[in-house]
C-alpha atoms as an extended CHARMM CRD file, in Angstrom:
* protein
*
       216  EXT
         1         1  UNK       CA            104.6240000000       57.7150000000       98.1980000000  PROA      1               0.0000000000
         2         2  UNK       CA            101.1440000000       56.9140000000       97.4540000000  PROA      2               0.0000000000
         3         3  UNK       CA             98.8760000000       58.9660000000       95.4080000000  PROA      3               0.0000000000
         4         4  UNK       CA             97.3750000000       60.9350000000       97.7680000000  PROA      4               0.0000000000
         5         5  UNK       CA            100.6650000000       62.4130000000       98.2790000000  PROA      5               0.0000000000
         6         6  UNK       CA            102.2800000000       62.6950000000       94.3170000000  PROA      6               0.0000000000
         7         7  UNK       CA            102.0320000000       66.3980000000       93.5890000000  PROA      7               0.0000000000
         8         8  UNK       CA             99.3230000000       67.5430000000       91.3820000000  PROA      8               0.0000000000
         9         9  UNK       CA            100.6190000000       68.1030000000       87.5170000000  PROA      9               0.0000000000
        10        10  UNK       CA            101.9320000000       71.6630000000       87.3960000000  PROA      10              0.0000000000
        11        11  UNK       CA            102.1620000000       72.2450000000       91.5190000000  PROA      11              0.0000000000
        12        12  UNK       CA            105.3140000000       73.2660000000       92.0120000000  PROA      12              0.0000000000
        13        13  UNK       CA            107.2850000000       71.5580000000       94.5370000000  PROA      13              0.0000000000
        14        14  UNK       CA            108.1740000000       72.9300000000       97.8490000000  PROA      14              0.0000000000
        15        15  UNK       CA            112.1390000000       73.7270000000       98.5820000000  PROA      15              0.0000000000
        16        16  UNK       CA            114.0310000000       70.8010000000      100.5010000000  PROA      16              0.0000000000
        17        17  UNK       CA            113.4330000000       73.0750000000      103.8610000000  PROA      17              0.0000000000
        18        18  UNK       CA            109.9350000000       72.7380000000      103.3830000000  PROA      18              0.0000000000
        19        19  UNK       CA            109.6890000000       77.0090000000      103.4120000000  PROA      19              0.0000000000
        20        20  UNK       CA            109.1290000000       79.8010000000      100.1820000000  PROA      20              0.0000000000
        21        21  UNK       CA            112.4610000000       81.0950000000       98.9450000000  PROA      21              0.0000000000
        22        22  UNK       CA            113.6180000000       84.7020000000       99.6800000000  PROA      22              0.0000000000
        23        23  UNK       CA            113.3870000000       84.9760000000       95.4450000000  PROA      23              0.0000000000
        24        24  UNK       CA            110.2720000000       83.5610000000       94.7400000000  PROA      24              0.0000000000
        25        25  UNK       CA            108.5420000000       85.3560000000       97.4410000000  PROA      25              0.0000000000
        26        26  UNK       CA            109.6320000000       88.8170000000       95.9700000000  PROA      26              0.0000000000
        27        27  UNK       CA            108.6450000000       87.7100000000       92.7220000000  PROA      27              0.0000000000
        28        28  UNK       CA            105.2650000000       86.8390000000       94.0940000000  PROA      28              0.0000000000
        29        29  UNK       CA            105.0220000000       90.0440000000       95.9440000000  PROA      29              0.0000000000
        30        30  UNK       CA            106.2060000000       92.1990000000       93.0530000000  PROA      30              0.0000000000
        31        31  UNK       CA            103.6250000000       90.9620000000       90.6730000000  PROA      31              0.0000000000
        32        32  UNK       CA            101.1460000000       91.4440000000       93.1350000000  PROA      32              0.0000000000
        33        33  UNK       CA            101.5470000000       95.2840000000       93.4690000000  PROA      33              0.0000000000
        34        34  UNK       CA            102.2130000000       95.7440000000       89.9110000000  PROA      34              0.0000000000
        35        35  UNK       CA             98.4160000000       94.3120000000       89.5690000000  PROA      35              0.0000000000
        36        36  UNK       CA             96.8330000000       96.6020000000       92.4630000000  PROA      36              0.0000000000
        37        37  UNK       CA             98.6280000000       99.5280000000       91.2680000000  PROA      37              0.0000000000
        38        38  UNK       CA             97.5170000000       98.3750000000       87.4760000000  PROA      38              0.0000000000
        39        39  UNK       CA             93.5580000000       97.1560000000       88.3300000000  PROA      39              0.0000000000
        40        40  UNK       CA             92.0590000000      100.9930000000       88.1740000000  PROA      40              0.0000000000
        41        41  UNK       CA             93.1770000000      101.6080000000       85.0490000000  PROA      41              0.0000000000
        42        42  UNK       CA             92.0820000000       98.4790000000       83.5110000000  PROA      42              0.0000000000
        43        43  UNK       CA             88.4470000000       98.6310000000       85.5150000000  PROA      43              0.0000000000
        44        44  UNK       CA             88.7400000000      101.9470000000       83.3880000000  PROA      44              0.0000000000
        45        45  UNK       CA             88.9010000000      100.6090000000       79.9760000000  PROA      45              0.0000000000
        46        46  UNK       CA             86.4970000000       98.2360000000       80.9320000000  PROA      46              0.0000000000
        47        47  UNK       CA             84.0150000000      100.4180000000       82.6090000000  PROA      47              0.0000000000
        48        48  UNK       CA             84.1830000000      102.6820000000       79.0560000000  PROA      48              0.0000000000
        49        49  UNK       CA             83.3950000000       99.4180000000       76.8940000000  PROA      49              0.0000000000
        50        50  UNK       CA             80.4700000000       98.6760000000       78.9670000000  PROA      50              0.0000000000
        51        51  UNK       CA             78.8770000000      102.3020000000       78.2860000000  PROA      51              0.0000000000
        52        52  UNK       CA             78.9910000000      101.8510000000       74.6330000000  PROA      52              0.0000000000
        53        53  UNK       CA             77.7800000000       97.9360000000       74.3170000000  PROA      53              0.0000000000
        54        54  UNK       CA             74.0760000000       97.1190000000       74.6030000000  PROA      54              0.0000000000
        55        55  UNK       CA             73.8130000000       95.1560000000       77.9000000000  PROA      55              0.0000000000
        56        56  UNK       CA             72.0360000000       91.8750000000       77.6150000000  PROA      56              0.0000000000
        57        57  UNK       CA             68.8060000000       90.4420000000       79.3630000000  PROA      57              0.0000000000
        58        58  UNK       CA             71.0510000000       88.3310000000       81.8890000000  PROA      58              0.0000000000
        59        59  UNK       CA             72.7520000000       91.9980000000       82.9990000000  PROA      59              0.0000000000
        60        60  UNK       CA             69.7890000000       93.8180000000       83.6100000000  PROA      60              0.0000000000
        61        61  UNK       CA             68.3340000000       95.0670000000       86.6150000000  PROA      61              0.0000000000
        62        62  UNK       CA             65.1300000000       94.6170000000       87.5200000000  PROA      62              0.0000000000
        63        63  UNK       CA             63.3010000000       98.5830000000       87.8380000000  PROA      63              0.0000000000
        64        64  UNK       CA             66.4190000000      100.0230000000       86.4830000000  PROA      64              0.0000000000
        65        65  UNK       CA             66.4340000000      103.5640000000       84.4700000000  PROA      65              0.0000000000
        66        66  UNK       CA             68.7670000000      105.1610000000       82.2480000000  PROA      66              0.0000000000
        67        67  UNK       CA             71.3190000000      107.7220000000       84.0840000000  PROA      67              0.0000000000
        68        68  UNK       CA             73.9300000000      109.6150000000       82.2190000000  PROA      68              0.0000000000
        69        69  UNK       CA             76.7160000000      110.6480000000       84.4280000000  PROA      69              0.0000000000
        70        70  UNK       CA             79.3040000000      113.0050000000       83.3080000000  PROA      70              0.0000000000
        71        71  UNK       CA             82.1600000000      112.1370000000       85.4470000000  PROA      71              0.0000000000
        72        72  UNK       CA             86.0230000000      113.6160000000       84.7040000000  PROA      72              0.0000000000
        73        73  UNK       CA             84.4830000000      115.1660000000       81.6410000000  PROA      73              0.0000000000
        74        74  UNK       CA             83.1310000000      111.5020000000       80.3630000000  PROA      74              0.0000000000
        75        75  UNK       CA             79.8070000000      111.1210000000       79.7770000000  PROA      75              0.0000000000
        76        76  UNK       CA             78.7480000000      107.4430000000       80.6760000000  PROA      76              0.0000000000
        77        77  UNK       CA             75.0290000000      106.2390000000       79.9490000000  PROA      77              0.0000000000
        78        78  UNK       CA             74.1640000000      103.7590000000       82.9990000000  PROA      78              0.0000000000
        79        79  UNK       CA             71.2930000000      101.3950000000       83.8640000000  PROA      79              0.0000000000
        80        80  UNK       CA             71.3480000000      101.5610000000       87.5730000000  PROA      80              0.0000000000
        81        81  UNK       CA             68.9740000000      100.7700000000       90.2830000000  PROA      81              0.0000000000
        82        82  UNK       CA             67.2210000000      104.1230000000       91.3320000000  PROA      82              0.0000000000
        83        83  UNK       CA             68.7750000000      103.2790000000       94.4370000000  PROA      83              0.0000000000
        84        84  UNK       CA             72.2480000000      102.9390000000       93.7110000000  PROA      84              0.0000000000
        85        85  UNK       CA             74.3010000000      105.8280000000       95.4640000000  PROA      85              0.0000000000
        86        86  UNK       CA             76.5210000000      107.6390000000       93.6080000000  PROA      86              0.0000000000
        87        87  UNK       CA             79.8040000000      106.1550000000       95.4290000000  PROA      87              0.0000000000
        88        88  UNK       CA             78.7110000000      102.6100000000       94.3140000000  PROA      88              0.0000000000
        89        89  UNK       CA             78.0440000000      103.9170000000       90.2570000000  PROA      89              0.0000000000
        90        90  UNK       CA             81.4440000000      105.5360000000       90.7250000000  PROA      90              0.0000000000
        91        91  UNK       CA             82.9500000000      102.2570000000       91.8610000000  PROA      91              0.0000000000
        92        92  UNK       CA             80.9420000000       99.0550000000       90.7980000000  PROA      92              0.0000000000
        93        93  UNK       CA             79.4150000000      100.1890000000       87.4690000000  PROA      93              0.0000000000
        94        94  UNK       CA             82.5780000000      102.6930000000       86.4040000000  PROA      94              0.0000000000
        95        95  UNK       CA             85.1450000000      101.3990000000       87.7450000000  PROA      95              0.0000000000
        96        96  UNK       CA             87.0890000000      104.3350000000       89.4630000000  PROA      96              0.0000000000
        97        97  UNK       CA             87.8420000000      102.6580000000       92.6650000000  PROA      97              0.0000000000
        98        98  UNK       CA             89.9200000000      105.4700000000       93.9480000000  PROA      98              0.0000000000
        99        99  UNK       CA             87.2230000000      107.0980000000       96.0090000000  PROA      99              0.0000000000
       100       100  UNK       CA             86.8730000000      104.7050000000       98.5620000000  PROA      100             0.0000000000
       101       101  UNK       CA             83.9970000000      103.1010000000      100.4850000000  PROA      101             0.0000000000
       102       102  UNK       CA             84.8340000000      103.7500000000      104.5360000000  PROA      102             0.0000000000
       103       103  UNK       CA             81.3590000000      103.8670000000      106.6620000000  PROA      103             0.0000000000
       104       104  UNK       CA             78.8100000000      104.5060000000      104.4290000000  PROA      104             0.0000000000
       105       105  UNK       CA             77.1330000000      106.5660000000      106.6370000000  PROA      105             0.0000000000
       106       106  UNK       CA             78.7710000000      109.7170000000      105.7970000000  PROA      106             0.0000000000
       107       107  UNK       CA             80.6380000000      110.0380000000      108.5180000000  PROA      107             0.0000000000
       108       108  UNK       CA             84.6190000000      109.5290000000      107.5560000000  PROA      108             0.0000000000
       109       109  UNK       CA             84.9630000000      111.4750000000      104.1990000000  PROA      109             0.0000000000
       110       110  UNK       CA             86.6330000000      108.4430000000      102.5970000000  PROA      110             0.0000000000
       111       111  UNK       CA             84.2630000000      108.3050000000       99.6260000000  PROA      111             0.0000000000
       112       112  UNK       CA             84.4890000000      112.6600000000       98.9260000000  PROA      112             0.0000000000
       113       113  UNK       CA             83.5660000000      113.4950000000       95.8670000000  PROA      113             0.0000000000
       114       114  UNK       CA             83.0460000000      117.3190000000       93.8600000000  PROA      114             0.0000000000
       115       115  UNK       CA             80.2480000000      117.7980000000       92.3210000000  PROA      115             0.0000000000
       116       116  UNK       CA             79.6350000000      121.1960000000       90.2350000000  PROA      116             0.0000000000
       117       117  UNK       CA             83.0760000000      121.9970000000       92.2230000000  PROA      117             0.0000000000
       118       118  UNK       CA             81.6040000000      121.6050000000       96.1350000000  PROA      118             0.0000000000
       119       119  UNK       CA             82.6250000000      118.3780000000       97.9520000000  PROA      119             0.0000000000
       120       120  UNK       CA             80.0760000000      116.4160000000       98.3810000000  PROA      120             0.0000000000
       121       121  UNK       CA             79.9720000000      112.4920000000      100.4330000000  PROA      121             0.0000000000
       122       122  UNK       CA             78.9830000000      110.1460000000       97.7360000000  PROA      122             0.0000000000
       123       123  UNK       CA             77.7580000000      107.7780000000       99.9540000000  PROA      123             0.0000000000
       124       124  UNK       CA             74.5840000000      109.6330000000      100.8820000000  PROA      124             0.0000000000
       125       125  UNK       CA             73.4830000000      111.0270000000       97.8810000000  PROA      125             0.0000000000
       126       126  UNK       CA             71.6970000000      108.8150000000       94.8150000000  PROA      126             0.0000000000
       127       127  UNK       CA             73.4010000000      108.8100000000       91.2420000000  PROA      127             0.0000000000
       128       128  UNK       CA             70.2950000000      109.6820000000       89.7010000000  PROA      128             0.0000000000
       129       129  UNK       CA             69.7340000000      113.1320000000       91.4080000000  PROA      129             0.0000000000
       130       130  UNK       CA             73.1660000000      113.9660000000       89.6490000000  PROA      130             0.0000000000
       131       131  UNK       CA             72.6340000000      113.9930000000       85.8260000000  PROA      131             0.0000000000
       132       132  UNK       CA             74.0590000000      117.0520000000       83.9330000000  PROA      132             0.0000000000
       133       133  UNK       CA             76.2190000000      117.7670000000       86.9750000000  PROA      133             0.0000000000
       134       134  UNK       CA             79.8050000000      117.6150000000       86.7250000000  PROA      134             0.0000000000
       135       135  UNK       CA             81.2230000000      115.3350000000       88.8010000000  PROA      135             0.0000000000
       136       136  UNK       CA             85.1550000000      115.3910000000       89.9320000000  PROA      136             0.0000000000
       137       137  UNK       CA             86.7180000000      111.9650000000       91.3010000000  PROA      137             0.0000000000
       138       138  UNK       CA             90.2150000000      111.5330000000       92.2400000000  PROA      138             0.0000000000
       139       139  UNK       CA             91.6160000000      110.1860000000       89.1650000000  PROA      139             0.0000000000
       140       140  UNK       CA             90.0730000000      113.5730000000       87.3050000000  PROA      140             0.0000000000
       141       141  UNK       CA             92.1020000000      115.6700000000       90.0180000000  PROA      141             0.0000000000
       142       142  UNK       CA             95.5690000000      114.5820000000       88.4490000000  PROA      142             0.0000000000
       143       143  UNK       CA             97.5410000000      111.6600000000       87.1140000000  PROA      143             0.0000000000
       144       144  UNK       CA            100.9270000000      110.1660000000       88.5560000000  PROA      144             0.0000000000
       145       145  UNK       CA            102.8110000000      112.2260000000       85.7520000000  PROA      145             0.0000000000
       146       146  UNK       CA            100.7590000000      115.3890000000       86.3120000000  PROA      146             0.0000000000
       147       147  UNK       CA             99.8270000000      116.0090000000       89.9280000000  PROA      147             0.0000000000
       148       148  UNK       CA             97.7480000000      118.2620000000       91.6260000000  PROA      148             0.0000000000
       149       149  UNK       CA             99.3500000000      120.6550000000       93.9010000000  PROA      149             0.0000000000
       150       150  UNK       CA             97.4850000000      119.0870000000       96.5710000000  PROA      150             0.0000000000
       151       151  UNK       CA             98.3070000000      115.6570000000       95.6360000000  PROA      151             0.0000000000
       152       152  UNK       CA            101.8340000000      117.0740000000       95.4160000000  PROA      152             0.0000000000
       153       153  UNK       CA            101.7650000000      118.4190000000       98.3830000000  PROA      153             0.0000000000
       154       154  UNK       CA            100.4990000000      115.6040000000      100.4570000000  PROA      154             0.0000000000
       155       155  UNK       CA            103.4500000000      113.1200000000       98.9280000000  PROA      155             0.0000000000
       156       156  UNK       CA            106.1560000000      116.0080000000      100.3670000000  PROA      156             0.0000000000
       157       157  UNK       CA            104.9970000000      116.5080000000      104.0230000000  PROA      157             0.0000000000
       158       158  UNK       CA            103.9580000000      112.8150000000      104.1600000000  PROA      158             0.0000000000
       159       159  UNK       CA            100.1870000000      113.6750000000      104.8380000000  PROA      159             0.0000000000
       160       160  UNK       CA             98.5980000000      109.3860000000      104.9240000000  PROA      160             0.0000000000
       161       161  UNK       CA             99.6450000000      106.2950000000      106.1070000000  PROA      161             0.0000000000
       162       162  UNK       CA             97.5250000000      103.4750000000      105.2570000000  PROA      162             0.0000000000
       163       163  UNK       CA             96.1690000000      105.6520000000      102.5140000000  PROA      163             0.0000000000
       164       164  UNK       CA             92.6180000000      104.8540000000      102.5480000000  PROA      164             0.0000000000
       165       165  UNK       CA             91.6400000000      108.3190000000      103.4910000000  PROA      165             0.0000000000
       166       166  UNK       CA             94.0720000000      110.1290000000      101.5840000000  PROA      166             0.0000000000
       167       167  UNK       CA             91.7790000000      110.6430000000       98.2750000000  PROA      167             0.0000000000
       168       168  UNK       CA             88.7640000000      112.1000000000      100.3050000000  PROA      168             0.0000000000
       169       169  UNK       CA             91.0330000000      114.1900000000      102.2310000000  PROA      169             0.0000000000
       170       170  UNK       CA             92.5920000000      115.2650000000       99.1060000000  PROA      170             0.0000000000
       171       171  UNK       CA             89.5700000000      116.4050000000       97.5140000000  PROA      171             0.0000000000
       172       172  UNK       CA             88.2680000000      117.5060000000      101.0470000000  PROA      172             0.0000000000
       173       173  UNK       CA             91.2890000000      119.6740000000      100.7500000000  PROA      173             0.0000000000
       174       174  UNK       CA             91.0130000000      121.2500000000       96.9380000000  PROA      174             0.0000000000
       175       175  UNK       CA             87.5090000000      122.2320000000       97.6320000000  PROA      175             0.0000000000
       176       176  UNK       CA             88.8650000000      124.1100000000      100.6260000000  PROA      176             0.0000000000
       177       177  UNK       CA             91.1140000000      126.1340000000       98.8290000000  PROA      177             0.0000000000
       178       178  UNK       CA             87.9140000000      127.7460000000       97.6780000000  PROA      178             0.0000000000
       179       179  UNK       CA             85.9300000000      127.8050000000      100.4490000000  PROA      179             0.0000000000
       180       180  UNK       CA             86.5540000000      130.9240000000      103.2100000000  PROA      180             0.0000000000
       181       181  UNK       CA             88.6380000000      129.6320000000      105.8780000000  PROA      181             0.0000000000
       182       182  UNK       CA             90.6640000000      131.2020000000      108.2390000000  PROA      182             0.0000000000
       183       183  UNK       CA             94.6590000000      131.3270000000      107.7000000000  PROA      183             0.0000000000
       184       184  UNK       CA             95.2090000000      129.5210000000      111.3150000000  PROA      184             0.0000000000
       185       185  UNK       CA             95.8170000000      125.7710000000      111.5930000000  PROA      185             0.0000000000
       186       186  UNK       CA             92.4650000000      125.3310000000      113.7650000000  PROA      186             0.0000000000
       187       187  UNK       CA             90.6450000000      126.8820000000      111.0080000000  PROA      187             0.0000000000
       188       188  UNK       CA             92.0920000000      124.1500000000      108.4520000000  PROA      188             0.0000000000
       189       189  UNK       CA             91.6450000000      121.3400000000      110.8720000000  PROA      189             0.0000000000
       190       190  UNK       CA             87.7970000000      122.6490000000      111.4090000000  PROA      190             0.0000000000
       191       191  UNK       CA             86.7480000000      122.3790000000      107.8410000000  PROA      191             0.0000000000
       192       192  UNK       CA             88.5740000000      119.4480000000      107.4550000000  PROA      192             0.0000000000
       193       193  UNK       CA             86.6030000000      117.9150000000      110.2560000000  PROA      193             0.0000000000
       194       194  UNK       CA             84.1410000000      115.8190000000      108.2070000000  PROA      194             0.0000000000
       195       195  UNK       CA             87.3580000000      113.3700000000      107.0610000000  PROA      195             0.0000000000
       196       196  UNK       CA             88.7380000000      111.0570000000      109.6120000000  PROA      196             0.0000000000
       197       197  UNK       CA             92.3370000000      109.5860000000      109.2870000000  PROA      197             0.0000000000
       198       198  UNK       CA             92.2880000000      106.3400000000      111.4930000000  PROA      198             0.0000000000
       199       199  UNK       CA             96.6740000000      106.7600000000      111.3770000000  PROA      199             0.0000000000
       200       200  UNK       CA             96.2170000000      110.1690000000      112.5620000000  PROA      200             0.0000000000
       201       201  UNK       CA             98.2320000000      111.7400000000      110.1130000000  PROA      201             0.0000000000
       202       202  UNK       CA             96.5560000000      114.9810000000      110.8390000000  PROA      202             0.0000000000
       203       203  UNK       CA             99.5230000000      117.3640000000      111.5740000000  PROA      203             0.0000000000
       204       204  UNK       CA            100.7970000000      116.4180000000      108.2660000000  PROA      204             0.0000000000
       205       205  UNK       CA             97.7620000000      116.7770000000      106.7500000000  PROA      205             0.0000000000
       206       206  UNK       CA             97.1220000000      120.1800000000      107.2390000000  PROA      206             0.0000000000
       207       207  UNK       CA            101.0270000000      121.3180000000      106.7870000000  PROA      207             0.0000000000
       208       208  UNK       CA            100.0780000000      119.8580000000      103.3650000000  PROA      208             0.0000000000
       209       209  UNK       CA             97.2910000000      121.8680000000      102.6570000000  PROA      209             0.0000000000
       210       210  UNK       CA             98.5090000000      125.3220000000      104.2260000000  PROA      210             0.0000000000
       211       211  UNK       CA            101.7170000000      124.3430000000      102.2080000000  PROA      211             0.0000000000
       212       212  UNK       CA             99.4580000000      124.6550000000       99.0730000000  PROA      212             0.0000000000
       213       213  UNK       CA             97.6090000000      127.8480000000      100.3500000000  PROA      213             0.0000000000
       214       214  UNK       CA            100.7180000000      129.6940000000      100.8330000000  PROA      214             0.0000000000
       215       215  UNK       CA            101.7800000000      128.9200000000       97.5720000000  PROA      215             0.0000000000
       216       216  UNK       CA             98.8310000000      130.1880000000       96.0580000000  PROA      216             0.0000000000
């Protein structure tokens, strides 16, 4: 074997078949999930040292001004570009990746947001028209040891798939409860409208939420 073909130092060398073993590929898939299931919560803690330490002259942006958000009852003091939306301060400068980024046109509902308790797309509005407002993302709706009804509710009657949507329907969903809306299925599926579910989990969908209205 010449040296073009040695194994690097510290490649590990493949199986006598030449293919992954059944082991080693769960390992490699279990550790993989454990860090997308653990990267929120660690953007988190990061997101909350970043508020707190004076950014340097390398990681600042051109024309920015000072926004304070208050978001889950936090209040983080931001530098942002005045025309940074609020879904991309919610994601790239905090770090709660929950609500998700689907068109960004305001037409799928993926990134829903409450803000002052009405759902609002962040996509389409700017995070500087939103200081002093209280702002409600997913991970401020409930935790995987406390759940909202409606997150509850939408684990028992199976209401995503792919789960892209499922956080702006949820909070689609919550801010219904509130809202006036018939007791019929139509009328749930008409102000649910503005969130699209590419599975088509839609019956489920609203048996979760007129589970949760019955209940209350």
């Amino acid at each position: 074997m010449d040296d073009r073909q040695k194994p690097s130092e510290g490649e590990k060398k493949p199986s006598a078949s030449g293919t992954v073993s059944r082991r080693s590929f769960l390992s490699q898939m279990g550790a993989a999930g454990v860090a997308a299931t653990a990267s929120p919560f660690l953007t988190k803690a990061q997101a909350d040292a970043q508020t707190i330490a004076p950014k340097n002259d390398k990681e600042k942006i051109e024309g920015a001004i000072p926004v304070g958000l208050k978001v889950n009852g936090e209040l983080y003091q931001l530098e942002l570009d005045p025309r940074t939306t609020l879904l991309d301060s919610l994601r790239e400068t905090i770090g709660l990746t929950g609500t998700k980024k689907g068109c960004d046109h305001g037409q799928c509902g993926a990134c829903t947001v409450h803000v002052n308790g009405r759902r609002v797309n962040s996509c389409l509005t700017l995070a500087a028209m939103h200081e002093g407002d209280e702002i409600t993302t997913i991970e401020g709706l409930g935790q995987p040891d406390n759940l909202h009804p409606m997150q509850a509710s939408f684990v028992e009657h199976d209401g995503y798939q792919c789960g892209y949507c499922t956080s702006g329907q949820i909070m689609s969903a919550v801010a219904l409860l509130k809202e006036p809306c018939g007791r019929a299925d139509a009328d749930v599926k008409e102000l649910m409208s503005g969130n699209i579910c590419r599975c088509g989990a839609y019956p489920n969908i609203v048996a979760a939420i007129q589970h949760v209205r019955q209940q209350a």
